[in-house]
N, C-alpha and C positions, 0 to 999 in steps of 0.2 A: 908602259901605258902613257898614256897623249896628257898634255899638261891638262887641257880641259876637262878631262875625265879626274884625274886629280884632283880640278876645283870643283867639279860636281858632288865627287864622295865628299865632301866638305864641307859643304853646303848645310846640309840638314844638321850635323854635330854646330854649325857656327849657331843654327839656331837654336838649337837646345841651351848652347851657352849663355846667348843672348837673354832666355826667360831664364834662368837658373832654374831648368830641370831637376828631377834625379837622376842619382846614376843607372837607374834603374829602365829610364827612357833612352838612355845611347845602344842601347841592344835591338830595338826595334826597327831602326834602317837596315842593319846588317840583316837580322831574320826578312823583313820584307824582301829584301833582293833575295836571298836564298830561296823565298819562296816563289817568289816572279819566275827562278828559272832562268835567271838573268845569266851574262856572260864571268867566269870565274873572274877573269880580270877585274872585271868591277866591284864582284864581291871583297876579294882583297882587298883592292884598293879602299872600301869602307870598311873593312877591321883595323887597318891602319888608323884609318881617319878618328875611328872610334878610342884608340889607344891612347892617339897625340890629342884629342880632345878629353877624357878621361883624367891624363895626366896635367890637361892645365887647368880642368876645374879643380882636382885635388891642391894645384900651388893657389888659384884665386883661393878658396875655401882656406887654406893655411893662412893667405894671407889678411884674410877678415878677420879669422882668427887672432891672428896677431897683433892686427888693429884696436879689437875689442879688449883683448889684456893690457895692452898699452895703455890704451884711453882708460883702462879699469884701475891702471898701477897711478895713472897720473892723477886721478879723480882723488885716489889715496894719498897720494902724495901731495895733494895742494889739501887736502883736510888736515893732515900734521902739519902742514904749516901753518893752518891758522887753529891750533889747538884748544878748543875753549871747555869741550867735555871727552876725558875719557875714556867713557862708556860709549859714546857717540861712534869715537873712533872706531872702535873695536869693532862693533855692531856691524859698521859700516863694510869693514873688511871682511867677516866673516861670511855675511850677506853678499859681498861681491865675489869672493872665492865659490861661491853654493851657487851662482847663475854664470858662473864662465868654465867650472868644471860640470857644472851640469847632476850635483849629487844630490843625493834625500836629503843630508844633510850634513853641515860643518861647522866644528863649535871648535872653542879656544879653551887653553886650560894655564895654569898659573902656576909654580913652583912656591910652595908654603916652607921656607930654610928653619923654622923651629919648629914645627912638624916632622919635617922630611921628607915630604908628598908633593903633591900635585892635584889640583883641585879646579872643578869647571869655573870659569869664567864667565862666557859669553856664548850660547847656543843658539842657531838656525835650522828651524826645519825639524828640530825634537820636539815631544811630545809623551815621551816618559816622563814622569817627576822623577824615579828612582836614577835614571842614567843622568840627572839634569844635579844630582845630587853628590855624585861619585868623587870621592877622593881614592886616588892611585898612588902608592907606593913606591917606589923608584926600582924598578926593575918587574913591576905588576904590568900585566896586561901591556900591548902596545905602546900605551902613551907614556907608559913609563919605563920602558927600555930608550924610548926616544927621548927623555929626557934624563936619564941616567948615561946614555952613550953619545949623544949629541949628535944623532945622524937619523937623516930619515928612514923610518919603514913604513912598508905597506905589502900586506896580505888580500888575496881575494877572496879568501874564505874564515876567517874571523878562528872560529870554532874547529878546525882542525889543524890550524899553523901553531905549533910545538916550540917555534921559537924563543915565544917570550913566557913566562909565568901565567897562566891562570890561574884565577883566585873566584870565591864562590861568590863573592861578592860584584867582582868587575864583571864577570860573566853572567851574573843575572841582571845586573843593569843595561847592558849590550843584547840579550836576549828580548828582556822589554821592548826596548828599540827597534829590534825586529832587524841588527844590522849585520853586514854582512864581509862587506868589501869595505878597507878601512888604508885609508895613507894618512900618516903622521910626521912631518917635519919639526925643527925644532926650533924657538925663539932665541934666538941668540944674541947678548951683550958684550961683544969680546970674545973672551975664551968661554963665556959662562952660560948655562942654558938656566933662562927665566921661565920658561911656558914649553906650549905645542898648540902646534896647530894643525887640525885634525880635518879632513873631509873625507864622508863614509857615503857607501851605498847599501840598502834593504836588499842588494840580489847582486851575484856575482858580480864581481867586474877588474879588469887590468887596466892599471892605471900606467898611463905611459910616462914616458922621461919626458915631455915639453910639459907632459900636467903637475909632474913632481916638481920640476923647476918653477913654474907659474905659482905655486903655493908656497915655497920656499922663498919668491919674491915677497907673497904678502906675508910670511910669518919677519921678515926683517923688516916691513914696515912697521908692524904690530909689534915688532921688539923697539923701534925708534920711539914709536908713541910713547911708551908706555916710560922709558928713557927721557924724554921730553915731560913727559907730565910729571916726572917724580924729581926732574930741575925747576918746572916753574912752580911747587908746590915750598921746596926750599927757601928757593927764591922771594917767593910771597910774605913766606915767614919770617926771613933776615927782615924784610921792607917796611913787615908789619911791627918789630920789634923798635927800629930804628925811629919808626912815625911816635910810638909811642914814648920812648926817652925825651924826643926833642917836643914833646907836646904838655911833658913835667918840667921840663926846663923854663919853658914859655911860661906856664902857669906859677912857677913859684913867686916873682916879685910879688905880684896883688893878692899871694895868701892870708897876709894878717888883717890889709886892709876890707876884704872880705867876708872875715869873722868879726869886726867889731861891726860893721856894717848891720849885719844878721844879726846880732844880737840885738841894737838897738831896734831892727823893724818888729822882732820877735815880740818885745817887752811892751810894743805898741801895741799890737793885735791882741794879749791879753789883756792889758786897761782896755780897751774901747769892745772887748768883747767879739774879736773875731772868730770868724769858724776854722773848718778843716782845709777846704777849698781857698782861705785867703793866707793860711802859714804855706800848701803848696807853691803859692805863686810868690809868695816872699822869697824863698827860697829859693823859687828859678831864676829869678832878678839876679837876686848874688852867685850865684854858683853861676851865671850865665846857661844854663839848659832846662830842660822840662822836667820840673819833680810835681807825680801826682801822687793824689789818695787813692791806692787799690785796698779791696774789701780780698779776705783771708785766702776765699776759694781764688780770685783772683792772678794773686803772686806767685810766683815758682815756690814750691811748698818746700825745698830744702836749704835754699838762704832765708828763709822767712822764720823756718825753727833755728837755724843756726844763729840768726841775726835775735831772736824774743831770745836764747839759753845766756848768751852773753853779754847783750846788750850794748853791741856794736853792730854797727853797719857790716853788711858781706855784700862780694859782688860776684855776679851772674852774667857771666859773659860780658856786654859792652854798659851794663846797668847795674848801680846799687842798691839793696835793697835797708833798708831802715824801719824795724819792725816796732807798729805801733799798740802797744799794750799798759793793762794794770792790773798787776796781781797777778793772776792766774788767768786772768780772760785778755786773750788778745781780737784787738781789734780789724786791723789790714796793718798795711805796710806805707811805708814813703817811698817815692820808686824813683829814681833820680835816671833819668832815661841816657842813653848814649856816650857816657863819659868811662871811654875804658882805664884814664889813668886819672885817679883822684888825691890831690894832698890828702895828707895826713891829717891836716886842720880842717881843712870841706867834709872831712869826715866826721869828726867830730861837730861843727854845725849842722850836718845832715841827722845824726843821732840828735841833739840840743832838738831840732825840728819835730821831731817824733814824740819826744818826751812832753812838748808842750800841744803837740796833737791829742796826745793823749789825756792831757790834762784837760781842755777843753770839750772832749767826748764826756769824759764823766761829769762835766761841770754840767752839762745838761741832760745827765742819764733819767732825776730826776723825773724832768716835762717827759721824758719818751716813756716813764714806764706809765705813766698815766695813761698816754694815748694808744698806748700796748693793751692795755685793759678795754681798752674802746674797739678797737681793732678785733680783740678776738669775742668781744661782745657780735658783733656784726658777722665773724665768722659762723659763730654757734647758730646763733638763728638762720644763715644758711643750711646750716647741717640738720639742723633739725625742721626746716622746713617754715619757721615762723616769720612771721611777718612780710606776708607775699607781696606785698602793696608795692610794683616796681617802682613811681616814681620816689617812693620813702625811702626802695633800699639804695635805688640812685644816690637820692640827696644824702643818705648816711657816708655812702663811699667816696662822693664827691668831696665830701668833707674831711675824708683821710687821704686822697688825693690817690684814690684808686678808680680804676675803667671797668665796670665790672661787664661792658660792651665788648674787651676786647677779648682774645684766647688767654687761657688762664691754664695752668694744672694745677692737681690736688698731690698736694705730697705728704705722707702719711713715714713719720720719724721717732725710732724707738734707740735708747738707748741698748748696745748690743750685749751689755754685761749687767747683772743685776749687784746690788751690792748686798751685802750678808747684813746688816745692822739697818733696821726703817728706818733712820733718821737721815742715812748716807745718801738712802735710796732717795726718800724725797730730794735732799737737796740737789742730789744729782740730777731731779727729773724738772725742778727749781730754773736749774742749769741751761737745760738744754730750751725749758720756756724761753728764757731772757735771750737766747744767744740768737731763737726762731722767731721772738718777735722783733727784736733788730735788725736780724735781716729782713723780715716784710717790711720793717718802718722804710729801711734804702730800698727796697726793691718795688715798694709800691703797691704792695700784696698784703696779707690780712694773714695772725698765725693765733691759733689757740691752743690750749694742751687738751688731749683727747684720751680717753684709753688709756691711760698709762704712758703717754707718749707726747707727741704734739703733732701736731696737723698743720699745714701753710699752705695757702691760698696763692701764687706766686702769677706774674704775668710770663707770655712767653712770646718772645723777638720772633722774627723773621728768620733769621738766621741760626736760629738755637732749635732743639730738639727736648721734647720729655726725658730722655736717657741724660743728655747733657748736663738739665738742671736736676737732675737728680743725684749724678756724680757730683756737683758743686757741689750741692748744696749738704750731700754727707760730710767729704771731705770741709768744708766750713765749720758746719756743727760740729766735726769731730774736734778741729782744731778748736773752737770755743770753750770745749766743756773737757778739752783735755782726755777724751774714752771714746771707745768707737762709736760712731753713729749709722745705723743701717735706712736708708730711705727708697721706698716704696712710691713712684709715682703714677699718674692715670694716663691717659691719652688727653690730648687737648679741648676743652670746654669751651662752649661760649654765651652769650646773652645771660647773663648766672642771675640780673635782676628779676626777666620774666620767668626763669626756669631755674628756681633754687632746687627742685627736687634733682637736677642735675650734678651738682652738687658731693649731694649723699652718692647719689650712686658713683661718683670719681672715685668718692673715697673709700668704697667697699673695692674697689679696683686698685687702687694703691695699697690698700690693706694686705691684699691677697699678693702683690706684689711683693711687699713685704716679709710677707711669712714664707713665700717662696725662695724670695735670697738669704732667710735665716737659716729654712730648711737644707738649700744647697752651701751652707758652710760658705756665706759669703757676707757674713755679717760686717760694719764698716764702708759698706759701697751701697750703690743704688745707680738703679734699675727702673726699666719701664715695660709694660708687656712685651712689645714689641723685641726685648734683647733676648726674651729667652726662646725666642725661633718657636721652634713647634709645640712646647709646654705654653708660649705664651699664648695660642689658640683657647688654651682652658682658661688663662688668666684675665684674658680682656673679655671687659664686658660683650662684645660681640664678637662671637669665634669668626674671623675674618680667614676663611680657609682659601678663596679666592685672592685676599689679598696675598696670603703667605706664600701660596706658589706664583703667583704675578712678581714678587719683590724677588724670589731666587733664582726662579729659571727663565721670566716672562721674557726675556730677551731674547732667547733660543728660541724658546715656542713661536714668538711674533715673527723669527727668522724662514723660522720652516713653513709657515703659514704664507709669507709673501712668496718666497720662492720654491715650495715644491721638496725641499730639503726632509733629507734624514735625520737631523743631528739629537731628535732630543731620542731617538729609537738608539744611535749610537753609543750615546751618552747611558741608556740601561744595560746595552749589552758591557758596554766598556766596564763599569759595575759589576756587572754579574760576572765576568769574566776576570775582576781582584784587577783591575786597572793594569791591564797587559793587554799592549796593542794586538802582539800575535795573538794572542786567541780571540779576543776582539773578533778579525778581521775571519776568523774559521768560523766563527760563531754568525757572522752577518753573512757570510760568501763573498766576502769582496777580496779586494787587493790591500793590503797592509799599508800602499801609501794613500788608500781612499783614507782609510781609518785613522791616519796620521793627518791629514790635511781635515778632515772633518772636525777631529779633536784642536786643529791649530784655531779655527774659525769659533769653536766654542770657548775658548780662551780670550780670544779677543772679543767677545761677545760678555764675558762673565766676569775678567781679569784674570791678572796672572799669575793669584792667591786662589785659584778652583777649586787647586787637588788639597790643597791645605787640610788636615784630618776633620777640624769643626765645622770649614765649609763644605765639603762632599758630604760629610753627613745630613746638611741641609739638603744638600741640592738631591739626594738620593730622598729624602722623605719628601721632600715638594715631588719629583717624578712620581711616585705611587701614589701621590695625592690627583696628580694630575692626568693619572691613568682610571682612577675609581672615579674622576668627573668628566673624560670625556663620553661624548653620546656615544653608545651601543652600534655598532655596525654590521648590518645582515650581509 
């Protein structure tokens, strides 16, 4: 055949190259001339053409290919070198291996040496909890012959390959998953295998030797990392021991000068009658850093009792704690902020600071328990309703330097143990008065004993929650009076001067609160309607049933709503079906990886604690709630 004919049959393959057809479009010159009728020569001559074009898109396609792992190995490889998070790394690689093998999904696993396992790491593309959870055994399942033998495998049928151990355990979590086709590599430090690295497919599939290798690239990056972080973690710690030695060394010559210093500013601030807040800052002058007054709920609660049983200073991380007390009743603490390495003598001034803190609290316990008795003067008449007259009760609270404008809770506080002898009892309940109206006197808030108990009036920040000041404010109480203290509080109040019946009604609401965290064996702690999920519907004064499924699935719902989406229908079948993707997806009619990408979008929609036992429990009773109020449909 004539050279031009040659370039003719050529022609059309050049342009199919040109747009990056399918392979599926180079058949169609060749049929058309067969069907014209044309001269044989020419048909040949374009099955040729179609051959030698055929086989060079297969080498371009190889070689983008190669391009793409390349740039995907280098991407990894300039992120270990600038190593700053771990988990980053790992993410990063798994993620890239799951979009250039093209799988459902690829997760990394860890070798546990006082175990003797192997355990997930890092997953992409799952959506089991049970598979996300798996620990293997060293010769169980797959992952664990591959890291028991230090060589890759990979099967394309999961559930009938004999080779490695099944176990009822690994195979239900792989079932879960819906997975099917599985290639596992191994992390290697040396001789030694640390991990695997695993990428799987939901439906058959042969994984070829350029994809084993490509993976087996990124498990020796992911063995680098992890080699890499567990030097600069050493590292860190030799640097951080050395800083500290030469920062005692620094510190010793001006130790004595130091303590007599502090003493004498100490002995001044008692003659001239200073407070809490002027021994703080004496003491930051000498010591050179920041010592404040923290209130009990405040401090790390386990130097704070280690520091009041012995009456020494303890330290807590880069901070000392200096517990300020008398008797039996402690007050807060001294908190001497950022000095991880303290003389022996600064410690002892730091104690000396606390003792005369404490001295000066009592010195005026006196004037507070008076205005304690005022305080819950002004309470009661809340409670009860008296003395409506706002600008009076204004002017009353303006005079104990309370806002009764701003938001407030009622928190309603019972001692959780009764004592056997009435005289223990009262002084207990004594106890827990004095400890509640000092914390109103600091906090700004109004406390009186109620019931059997005591009641506080407290303000609430911007940044604080009813649940929050109700865990304080137990843990406080408890620490004052030495025995548990259970606290019960309302939802947030406000104008309390024009609307004291407001009030009362908080505190039949923390009441109830109350007897519900006693009831549930949780005495010691406190609570606000809102923590106890779907019981707390009964407990707030307004069963907020709109609220409660808005707060646990409204993110879903709003989802589906904008775009036309299934996920919260998924999310009941997924339920109904004991949280297994496969039956899920038989129960919906779909494809297993619909049901796994749906399920990925409700996680990132609801976080990454969904499946967690307390929270599916929510989210399953908000869904039925949220099916008995949508409108009826004909």
């Amino acid at each position: 055949m004539s050279r031009d004919h040659a370039q003719s049959a050529e022609t059309p393959f050049l342009e199919l190259l040109a747009r990056g057809a399918s392979a599926d479009a180079y058949e169609q010159p060749v049929l058309l001339a067969r069907a014209e009728g044309g001269p044989a020569e020419r048909t040949d001559a374009l099955d040729r053409a179609k051959h030698l074009a055929l086989r060079v898109r297969s080498e371009l396609e190889g070689r983008r290919r190669r391009e793409a792992e390349l740039s995907a190995l280098f991407e990894t490889a300039h992120d270990l070198a600038g190593l700053r998070d771990l988990d980053a790394v790992l993410r990063a690689i798994v993620q890239r291996a799951r979009s250039l093998l093209g799988t459902d999904v690829t997760y990394l696993s860890l070798n546990d040496p006082d175990r003797g396992d192997t355990y997930m790491r890092v997953t992409e593309g799952s959506v089991a909890a049970r598979f996300q959870q798996l620990r293997l055994g060293m010769g169980e399942g797959l992952g664990g012959l591959v890291a028991q033998t230090a060589r890759p495998y990979v099967t394309d049928d999961y559930f009938k390959d004999a080779r490695f151990q099944h176990t009822g355990t690994i195979d239900a979590g792989v079932r879960d998953e819906g997975l099917v086709a599985i290639l596992g590599v191994p992390l290697m430090l040396g001789h030694h295998v640390i991990g695997v690295l695993f990428a799987a497919d939901r439906r058959a599939r042969v994984f070829e030797r350029e994809q084993i290798a490509l993976l087996g690239s990124f498990a020796a990056l992911a063995a680098a990392a992890i080699d890499t972080a567990n030097l600069l973690a050493e590292t860190r710690a030799a640097l951080a021991g050395l800083e500290r030695a030469n920062e005692i060394i620094r510190d010793r010559s001006g130790v004595i000068e130091r303590a007599s210093d502090v003493h004498d500013r100490l002995a001044e601030l008692v003659l001239r009658g200073g407070g809490v807040h002027d021994v703080a800052a004496a003491v930051s002058q000498v010591l050179d850093g920041t010592v404040e007054f923290t209130e009990a709920t405040a401090a790390p609660e386990y130097p704070l009792e280690a520091s009041r049983a012995d009456g020494h200073v303890v330290r807590h991380k880069d901070d000392w704690i200096a517990a300020v007390a008398a008797g039996d009743e402690l007050f807060g603490a001294l908190v001497l902020r950022g000095h991880p390495g303290l003389d022996p003598v600064d410690q002892l001034t730091l104690e000396r600071a606390a003792m005369v803190t404490s001295l000066l609290l009592l010195a005026r316990r006196s004037a507070a328990e008076a205005e304690q008795r005022v305080r819950g003067e002004l309470l009661d008449d809340l409670l009860d309703a008296r003395d409506r007259d706002p600008r009076l009760l204004d002017d009353r609270a303006r005079r104990l330097h309370a806002d009764l404008s701003a938001a407030h809770v009622v928190l309603a506080a019972r001692l959780d143990a009764t004592e056997a002898d009435a005289d223990q009892e009262a002084d207990a309940r004594r106890r827990l008065w004095a400890a509640a109206s000092h914390l109103a006197a600091t906090r700004h808030g109004l406390a009186a004993a109620r019931d059997g108990g005591t009641v506080l009036l407290l303000p609430l920040t911007d940044s604080d929650s009813a649940t929050d000041l109700a865990r304080r404010t137990a843990r406080h109480l408890g620490r004052a009076v030495h025995e548990a203290v259970t606290v019960g509080a309302s939802a947030p109040v406000r104008d309390l001067a024009a609307r004291p019946e407001a009030v009362a009604a908080a505190y039949t609401e923390a009441g109830r609160c109350l007897d519900a965290l006693r009831l549930l064996g949780r005495g010691g702690d406190g609570a606000a309607a809102e923590d106890f999920g779907f019981l707390g519907l009964l407990l707030a004064g307004d069963q907020d049933v709109p609220g409660f499924v808005d707060r646990t699935i409204g993110q879903v719902v709003a989802y589906d709503e904008r775009r036309g989406t299934e996920l919260v229908r998924t999310l009941d079948a997924y339920f109904a079906c004991g949280t297994s993707p496969a039956r899920t997806k038989e129960a919906l009619h779909v494809h297993v990886n619909t049901v796994a990408q749906r399920l990925e979008r409700v996680g990132r929609l609801l976080g990454d604690d969904w499946q967690s036992p307390d929270r599916a429990l929510e989210i399953q009773l908000a869904l039925r709630l949220h099916r008995l109020s949508a409108p009826t449909r004909h």
